[in-house]
C-alpha positions in Angstrom: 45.3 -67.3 39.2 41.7 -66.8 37.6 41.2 -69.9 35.1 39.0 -68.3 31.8 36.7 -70.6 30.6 35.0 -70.7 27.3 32.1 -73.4 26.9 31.4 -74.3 23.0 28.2 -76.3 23.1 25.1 -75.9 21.0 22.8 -77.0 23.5 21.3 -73.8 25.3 20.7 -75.9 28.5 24.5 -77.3 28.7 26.0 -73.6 28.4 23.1 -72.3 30.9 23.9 -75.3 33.6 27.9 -75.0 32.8 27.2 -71.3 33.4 25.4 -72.1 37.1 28.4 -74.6 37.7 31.1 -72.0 37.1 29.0 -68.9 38.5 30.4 -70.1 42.5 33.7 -70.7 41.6 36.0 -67.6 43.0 38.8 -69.3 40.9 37.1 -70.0 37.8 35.9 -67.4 35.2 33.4 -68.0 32.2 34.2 -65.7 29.9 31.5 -66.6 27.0 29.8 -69.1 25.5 28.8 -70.0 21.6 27.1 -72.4 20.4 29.4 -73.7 17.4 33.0 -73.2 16.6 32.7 -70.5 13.8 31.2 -68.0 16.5 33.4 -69.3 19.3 36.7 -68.3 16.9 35.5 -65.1 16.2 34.3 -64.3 19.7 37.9 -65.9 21.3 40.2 -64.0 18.9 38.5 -60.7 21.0 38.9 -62.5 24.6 41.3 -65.5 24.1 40.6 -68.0 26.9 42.9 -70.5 29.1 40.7 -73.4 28.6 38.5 -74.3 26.1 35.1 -76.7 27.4 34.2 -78.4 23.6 31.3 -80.2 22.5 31.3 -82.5 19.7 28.3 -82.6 17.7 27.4 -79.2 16.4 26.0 -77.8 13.4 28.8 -75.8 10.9 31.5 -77.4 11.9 31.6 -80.2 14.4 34.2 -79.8 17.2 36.7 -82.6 16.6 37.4 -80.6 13.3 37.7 -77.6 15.4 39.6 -78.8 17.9 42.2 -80.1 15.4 42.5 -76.8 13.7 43.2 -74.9 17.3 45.9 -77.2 17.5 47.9 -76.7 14.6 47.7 -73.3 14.7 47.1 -71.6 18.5 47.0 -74.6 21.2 44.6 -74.1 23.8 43.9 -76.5 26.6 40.9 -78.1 25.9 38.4 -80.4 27.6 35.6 -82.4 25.7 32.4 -82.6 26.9 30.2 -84.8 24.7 27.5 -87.4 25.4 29.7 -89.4 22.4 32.7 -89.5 25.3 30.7 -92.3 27.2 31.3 -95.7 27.1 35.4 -95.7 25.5 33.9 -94.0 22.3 35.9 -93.5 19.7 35.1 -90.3 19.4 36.7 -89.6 22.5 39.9 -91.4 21.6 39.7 -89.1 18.5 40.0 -85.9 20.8 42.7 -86.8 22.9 44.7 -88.1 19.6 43.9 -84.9 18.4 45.0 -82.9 21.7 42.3 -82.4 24.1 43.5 -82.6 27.7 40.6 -84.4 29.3 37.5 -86.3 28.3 34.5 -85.4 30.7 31.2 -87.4 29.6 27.6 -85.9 29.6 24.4 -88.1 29.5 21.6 -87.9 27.1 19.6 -87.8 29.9 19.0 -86.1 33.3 21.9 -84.0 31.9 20.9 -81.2 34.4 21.8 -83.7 37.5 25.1 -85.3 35.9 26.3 -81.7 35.4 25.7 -80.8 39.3 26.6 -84.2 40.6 30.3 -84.2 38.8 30.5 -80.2 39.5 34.0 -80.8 41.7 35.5 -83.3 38.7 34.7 -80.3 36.2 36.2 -77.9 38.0 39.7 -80.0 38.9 39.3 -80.9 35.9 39.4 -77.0 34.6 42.0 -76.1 37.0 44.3 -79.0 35.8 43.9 -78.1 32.4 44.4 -74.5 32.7 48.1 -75.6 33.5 49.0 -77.9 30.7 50.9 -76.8 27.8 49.3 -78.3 24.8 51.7 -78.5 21.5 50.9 -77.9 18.1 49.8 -81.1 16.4 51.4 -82.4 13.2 49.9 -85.2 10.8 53.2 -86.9 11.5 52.7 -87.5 15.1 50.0 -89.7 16.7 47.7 -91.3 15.0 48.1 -89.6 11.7 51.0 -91.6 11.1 49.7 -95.1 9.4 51.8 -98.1 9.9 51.6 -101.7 9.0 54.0 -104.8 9.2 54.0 -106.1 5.4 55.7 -109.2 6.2 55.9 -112.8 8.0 59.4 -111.7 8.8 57.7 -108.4 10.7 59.4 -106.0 8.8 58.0 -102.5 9.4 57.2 -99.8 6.9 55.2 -96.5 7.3 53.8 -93.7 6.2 55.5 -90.2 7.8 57.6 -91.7 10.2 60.1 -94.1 10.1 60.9 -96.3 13.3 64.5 -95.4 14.6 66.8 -98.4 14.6 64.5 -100.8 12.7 66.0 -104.3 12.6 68.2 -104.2 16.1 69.0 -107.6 16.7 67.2 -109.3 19.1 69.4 -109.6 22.1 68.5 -112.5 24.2 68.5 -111.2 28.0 64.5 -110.3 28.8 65.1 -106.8 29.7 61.5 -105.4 30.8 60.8 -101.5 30.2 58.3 -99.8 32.0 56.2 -96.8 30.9 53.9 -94.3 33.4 52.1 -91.9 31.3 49.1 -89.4 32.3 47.3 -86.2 31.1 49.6 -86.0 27.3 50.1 -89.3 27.4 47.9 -91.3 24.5 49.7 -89.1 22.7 53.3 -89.1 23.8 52.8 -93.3 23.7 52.0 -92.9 20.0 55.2 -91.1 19.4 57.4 -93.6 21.3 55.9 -97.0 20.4 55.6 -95.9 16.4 59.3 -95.1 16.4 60.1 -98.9 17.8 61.1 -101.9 15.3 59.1 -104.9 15.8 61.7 -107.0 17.6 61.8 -104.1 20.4 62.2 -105.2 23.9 58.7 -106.0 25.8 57.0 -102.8 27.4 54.9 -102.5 30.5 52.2 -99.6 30.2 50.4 -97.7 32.8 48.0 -94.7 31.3 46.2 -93.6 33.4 42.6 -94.0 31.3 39.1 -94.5 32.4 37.7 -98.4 32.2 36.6 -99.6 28.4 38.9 -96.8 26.9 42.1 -99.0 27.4 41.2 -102.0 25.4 39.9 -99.7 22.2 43.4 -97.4 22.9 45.2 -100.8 22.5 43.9 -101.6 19.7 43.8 -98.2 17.8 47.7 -97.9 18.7 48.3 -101.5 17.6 47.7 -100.4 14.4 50.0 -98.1 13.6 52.6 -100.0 15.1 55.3 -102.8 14.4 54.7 -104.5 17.9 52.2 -105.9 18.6 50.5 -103.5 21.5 47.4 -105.2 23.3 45.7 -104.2 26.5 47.1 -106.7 29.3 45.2 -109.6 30.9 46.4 -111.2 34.1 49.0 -113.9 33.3 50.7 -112.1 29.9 54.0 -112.2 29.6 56.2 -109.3 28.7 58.2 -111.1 25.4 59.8 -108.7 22.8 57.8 -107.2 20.5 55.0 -106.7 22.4 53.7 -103.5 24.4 51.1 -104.4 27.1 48.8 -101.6 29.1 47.2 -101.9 32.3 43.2 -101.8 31.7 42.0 -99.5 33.3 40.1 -99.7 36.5 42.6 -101.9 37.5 46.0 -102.3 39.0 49.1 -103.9 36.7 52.3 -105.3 38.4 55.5 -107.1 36.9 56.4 -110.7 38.0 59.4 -112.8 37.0 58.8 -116.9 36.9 61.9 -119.2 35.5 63.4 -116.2 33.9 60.6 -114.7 32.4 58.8 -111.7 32.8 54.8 -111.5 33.4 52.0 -109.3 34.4 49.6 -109.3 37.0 46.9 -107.6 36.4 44.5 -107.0 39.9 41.9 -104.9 41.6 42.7 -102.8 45.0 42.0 -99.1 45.9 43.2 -96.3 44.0 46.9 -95.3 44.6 47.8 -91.5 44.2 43.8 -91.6 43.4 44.5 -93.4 40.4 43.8 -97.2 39.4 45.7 -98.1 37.3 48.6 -96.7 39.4 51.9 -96.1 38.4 53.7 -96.6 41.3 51.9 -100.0 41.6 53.7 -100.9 38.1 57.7 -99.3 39.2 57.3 -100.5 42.8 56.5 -104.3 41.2 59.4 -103.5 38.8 62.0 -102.1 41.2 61.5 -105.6 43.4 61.6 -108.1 41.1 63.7 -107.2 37.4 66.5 -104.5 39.7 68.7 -103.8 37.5 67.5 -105.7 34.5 64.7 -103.0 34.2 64.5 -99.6 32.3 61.7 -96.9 33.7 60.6 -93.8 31.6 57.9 -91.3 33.2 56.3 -89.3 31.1 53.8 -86.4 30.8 51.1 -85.8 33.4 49.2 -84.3 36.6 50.5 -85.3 40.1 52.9 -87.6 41.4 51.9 -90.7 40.4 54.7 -93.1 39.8 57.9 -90.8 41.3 58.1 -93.0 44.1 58.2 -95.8 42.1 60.6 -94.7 40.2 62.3 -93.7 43.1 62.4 -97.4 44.0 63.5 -98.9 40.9 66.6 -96.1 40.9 68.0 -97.5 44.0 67.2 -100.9 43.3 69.6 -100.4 40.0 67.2 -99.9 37.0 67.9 -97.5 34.1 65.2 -94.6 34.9 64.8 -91.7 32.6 62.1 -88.4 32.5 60.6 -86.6 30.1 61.7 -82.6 30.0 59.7 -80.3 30.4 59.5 -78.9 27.0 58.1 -81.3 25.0 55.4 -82.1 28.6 52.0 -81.5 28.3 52.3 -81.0 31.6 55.0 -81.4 33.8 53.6 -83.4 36.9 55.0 -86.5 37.4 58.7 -86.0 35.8 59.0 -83.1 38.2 58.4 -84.9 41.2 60.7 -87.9 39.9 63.2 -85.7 39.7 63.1 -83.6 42.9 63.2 -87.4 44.4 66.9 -87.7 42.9 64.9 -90.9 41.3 66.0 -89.8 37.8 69.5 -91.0 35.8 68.5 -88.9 32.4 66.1 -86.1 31.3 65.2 -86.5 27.7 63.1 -85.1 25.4 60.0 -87.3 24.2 61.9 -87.5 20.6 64.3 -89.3 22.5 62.7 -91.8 24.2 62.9 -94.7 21.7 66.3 -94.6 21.0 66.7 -94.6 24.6 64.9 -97.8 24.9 66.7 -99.4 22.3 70.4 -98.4 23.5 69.4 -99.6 27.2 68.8 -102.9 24.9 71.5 -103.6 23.3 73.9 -103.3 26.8 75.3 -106.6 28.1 
């Protein structure tokens, strides 16, 4: 399979340098190049690409605006490549909120050299992309939807979306749930954790996300949710009502002391090239909260996490996937599942309710 590339940049240098990039690649085809969106529709509408390489700051219409608009009407996998993607930006947060695939950042300077030097991440990057399914995006998913908690009590209220089950009882046994997202996965989190009462049972997350992008994720998810979601530090423990993910750059396991559940949050090597890893998190899981322990993989690339998951299945724990349908791409809950490590297959709109069933069991 040939991936078609268009490049939206209005920097002639970036489209002439992507253009030398993607010129060697037998599997890889640039198919044209604009240098703002209101070209790029008219010139895609001709020659409709399989992934779309976006900018962010362009003249006319800048390409978060853009990129939103693709994705209500026509999804098209799209990676941003923007100098405001550095450093956990906002901006960047913005695009994968909005339904970008991938993040890739550009320097302001020696731009030429970063593009050559990160050649092979482009391309995977391209290739990975090309085979995502990207869904349309409604205000009433993600971060659209604005919630607060409006009172000492923690009662929830919000505006689109309403959490499902609000007010469950909070049962006493510590019953951790653990989460493994990846490429679809800022946004899949959104949908589950906004649909989840503030007393909801305490969540484990591992996203895989670049370094400084978890803490500002954390936050920006925290507020449009009843629990309280914060990015872990070593030591935390998992109580209900909060929802804690692994920083990334580094590893995040589950430990039980006197009852109680904690996280530890460590360096190491990457694991299924990725740190955070989730098979670090299930593995942890699967050896020390059994049966007590609820697993959900969701959205992404690779394999990351199935043998986890695999291990918490035959150590007793609750593990569910996400279907294929409602994947951005279906990675990681294929490979769960052709592991027999799966109980249930459930759509993404099911998720919370799941969580809050496996709660309320003795």
């Amino acid at each position: 399979m040939v991936v078609k590339v268009f490049v939206v940049d209005d920097s002639a240098v970036v489209r002439q340098a992507l253009a030398h990039i993607l010129s060697g690649v037998t599997d890889i085809e640039l198919i044209g190049s604009a240098p703002n969106p209101l070209l790029a529709m008219e010139m895609m509408r001709k020659n409709p690409p399989d992934v779309l390489l976006l900018d962010i700051e362009m003249p006319g219409m800048d390409g978060l605006t853009f990129l939103r608009q693709i994705m209500s009407s026509n999804p098209i996998p799209t990676v941003i490549c923007s100098t405001l993607s550095t450093e956990g930006s906002r901006v960047a947060l913005d695009a994968l909120s909005a339904g970008a695939v991938a993040v890739l950042a550009k320097p302001k300077l020696g731009l030429k050299q970063h593009l050559d030097d990160s050649r092979h991440e482009m391309i995977q990057t391209l290739k990975s992309a090309a085979r995502s399914r990207p869904h349309p995006k409604s205000a009433s998913l993600g971060i659209a939807a604005r919630a607060v908690n409006t009172s000492a009590t923690g009662q929830f209220a919000s505006q689109g979306r309403t959490p499902v089950l609000a007010g469950v009882h909070a049962f006493a046994m510590n019953k951790p749930v653990l989460i493994g997202s990846s490429t679809g996965g800022t946004q899949a989190l959104e949908l589950i954790l906004t649909s989840l009462p503030a007393d909801a049972p305490g969540i484990a997350i591992t996203q895989h996300m670049p370094e400084k992008f978890t803490a500002m994720y954390a936050q920006r998810v925290d507020g449009i949710c009843a629990m309280n979601v914060r990015e872990a530090k070593d030591g935390d423990r998992l109580e209900r009502g909060v929802a804690l993910i692994a920083p990334g750059g580094l590893h995040m396991q589950l430990t039980k002391s006197n009852g109680q559940y904690y996280v530890k949050v460590v360096d190491g090597p990457p694991v299924n090239r990725h740190k955070p890893s989730v098979d670090v998190l299930f593995k942890s899981a699967a050896e020390c909260a059994g049966r007590d322990a609820l697993g959900l993989i969701l959205t992404g690339m690779g394999d990351d996490g199935a043998r986890g998951m695999k291990q918490m299945h035959d150590a007793g724990a609750r593990t569910i996937a996400q279907n294929e349908e409602t994947c951005v791409v279906f990675g990681m809950p294929k490979e769960a599942i052709k592991l027999q490590a799966v109980d249930d297959i459930l759509p993404l709109e099911g998720m919370a309710r799941a969580i809050l069933q496996f709660d309320s069991r003795a």
